[in-house]
C-alpha positions in Angstrom: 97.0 128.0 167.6 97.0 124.1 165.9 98.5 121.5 167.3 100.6 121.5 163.7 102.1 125.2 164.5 103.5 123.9 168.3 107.2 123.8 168.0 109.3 121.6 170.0 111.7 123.0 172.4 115.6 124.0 171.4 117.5 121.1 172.5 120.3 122.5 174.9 123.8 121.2 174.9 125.3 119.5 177.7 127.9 121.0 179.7 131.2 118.3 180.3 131.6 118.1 183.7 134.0 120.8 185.6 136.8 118.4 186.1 136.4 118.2 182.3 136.6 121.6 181.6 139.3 122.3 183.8 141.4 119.2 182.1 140.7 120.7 179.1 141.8 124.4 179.4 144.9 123.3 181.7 145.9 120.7 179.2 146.2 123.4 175.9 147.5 126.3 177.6 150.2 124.0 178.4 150.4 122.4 175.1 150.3 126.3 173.2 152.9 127.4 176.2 150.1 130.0 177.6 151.3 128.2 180.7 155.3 127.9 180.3 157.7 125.4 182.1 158.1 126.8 185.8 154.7 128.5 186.3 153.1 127.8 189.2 149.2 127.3 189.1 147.2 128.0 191.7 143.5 125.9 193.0 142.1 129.2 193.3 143.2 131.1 190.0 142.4 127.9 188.2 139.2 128.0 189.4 138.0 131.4 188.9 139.6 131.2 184.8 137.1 127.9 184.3 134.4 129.3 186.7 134.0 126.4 188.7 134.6 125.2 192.8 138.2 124.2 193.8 137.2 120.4 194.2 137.1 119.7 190.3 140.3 121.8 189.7 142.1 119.6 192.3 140.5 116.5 190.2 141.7 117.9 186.5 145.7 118.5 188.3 145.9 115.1 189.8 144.8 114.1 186.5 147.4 115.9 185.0 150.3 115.0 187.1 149.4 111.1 186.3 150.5 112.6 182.4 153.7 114.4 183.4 152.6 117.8 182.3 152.3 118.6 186.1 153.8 118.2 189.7 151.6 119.2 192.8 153.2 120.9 196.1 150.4 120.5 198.9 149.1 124.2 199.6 150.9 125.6 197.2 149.5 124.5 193.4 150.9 122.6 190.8 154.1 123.7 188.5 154.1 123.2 184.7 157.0 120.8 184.2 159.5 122.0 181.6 160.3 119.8 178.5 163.4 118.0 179.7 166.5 117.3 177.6 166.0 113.6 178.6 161.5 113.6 177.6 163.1 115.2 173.9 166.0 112.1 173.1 163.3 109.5 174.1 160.7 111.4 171.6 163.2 111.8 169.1 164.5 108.1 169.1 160.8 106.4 169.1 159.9 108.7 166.4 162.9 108.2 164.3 162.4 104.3 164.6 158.3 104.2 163.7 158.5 106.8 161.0 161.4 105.8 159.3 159.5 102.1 158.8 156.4 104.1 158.0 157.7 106.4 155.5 159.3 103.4 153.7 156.4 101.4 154.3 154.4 103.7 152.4 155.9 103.5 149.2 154.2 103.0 146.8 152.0 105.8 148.3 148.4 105.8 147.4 146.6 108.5 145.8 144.8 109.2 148.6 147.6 110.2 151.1 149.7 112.6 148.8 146.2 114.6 148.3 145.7 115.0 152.2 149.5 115.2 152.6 149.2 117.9 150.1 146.8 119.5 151.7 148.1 119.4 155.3 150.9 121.0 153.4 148.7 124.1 152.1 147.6 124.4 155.7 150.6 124.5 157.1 151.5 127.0 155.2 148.9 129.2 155.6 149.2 129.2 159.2 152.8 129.6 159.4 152.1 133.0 157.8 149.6 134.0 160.2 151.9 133.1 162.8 149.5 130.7 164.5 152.0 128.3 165.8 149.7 126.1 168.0 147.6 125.4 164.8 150.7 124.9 162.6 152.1 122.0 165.4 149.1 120.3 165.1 149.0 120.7 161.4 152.8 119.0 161.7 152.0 116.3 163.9 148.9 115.4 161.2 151.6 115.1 158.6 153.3 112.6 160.2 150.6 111.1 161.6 148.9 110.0 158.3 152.4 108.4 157.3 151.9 106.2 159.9 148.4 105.6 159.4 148.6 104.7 155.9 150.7 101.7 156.9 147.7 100.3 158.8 149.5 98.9 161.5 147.0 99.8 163.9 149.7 98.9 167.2 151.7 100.9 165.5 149.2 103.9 165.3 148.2 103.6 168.7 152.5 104.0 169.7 153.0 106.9 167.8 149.6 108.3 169.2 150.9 108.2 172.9 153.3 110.7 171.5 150.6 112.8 170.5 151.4 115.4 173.7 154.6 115.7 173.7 155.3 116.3 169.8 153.2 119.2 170.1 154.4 120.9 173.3 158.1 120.3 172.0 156.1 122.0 168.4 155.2 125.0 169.8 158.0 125.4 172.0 160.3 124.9 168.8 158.3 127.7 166.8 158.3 130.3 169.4 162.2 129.6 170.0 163.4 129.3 166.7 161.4 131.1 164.5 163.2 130.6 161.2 162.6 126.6 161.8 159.4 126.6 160.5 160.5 127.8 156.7 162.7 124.3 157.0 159.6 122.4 158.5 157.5 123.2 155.7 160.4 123.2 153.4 161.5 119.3 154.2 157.7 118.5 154.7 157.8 119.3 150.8 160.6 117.2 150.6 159.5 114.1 152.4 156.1 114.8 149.9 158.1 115.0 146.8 159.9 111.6 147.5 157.0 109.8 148.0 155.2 111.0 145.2 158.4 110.1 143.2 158.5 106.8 144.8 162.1 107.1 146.5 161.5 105.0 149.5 165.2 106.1 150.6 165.3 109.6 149.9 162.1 109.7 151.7 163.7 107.9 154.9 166.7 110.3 154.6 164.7 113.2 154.8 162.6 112.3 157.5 166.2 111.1 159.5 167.0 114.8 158.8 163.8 116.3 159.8 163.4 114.7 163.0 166.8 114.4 163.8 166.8 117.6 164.0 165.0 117.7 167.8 168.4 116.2 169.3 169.9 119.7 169.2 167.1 120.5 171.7 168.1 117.7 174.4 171.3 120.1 174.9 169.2 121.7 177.4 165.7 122.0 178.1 163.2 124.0 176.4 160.3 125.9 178.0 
């Protein structure tokens, strides 16, 4: 055979390291509420779902409980923490304070961010229809997030992004429990769209007060 016909070898992809993996799958089931507020996890169940030792599981739950998703009872496993009514008023107040100033910030809003607005918006809707209500939380928390962005307050990014978590475990939580919410979401999502493309910097903050608001109702109790 010549040299020119030799193919080089496939290059195979790297595996992330089993504490990785384990982080990983923990961390979305809990997010998507495969793994609800009160269930216990176990080293060994853990371990046989990833298909890896026990040593990198306990690594990926420590790692977890640093986060607050997760408390750990020696010989026992680790429970899912619920949402707390307290975790849902601190989210609500910081995210009323930065995206109030961001949604006002943003007006005049550029082209550019009422098209991917706009199409966050499409997306939203077409997963809300396909009931996919992990996808459609992270599709929500996008929404707002590029509000933010677009003020390019980069400190300001990086707060709201430390948010990131819990927006979308309370999301998911919200969807599953009240499952007429998400007609509002995307309804007021339109809203919030509408105002800036109009260029109403305070019918834009009043709708977002109103749409995030919203969340306090959940700090009556907690949600799983």
């Amino acid at each position: 055979m010549p040299a020119s016909a030799v193919t080089a070898p496939a290059t195979t992809l790297k595996r992330p390291p089993a504490a990785e993996r384990v982080y990983a799958h923990v961390k979305q089931a809990v997010l998507e509420r495969r793994y609800e507020g009160g269930t216990l996890l176990t080293e060994g169940e853990l371990a046989e779902a990833v298909g890896v030792s026990r040593t990198p599981v306990r690594e990926a739950l420590l790692k977890l409980e640093v986060e607050g998703l997760l408390r750990l009872y020696p010989k026992k496993g680790a429970l899912v923490l619920p949402v707390s009514a307290q975790e849902i008023a601190d989210v609500v107040e910081t995210r009323l304070l930065v995206e109030t100033h961001a949604v006002r910030k943003a007006v005049p809003a550029s082209a550019g961010l009422l098209a991917r607005l706009g199409e966050l918006l499409d997306q939203q809707r077409v997963q809300a229809a396909a009931g996919d209500f992990a996808a459609a939380a992270v599709t929500d928390r996008c929404f707002h997030a590029e509000i933010v962005r677009s003020g390019g307050n980069d400190i300001l990014s990086r707060l709201y992004d430390q948010l990131r978590d819990r927006q979308l475990r309370m999301g998911v939580a919200v969807m599953h429990s009240h499952p007429d919410r998400i007609a509002k979401t995307l309804a007021e999502h339109e809203e919030i769209l509408a105002a800036l493309v109009a260029g109403d910097a305070e019918a834009a903050v009043a709708v977002v007060t109103r749409h995030v608001g919203w969340f306090q109702n959940l700090a009556r109790g907690e949600v799983r």
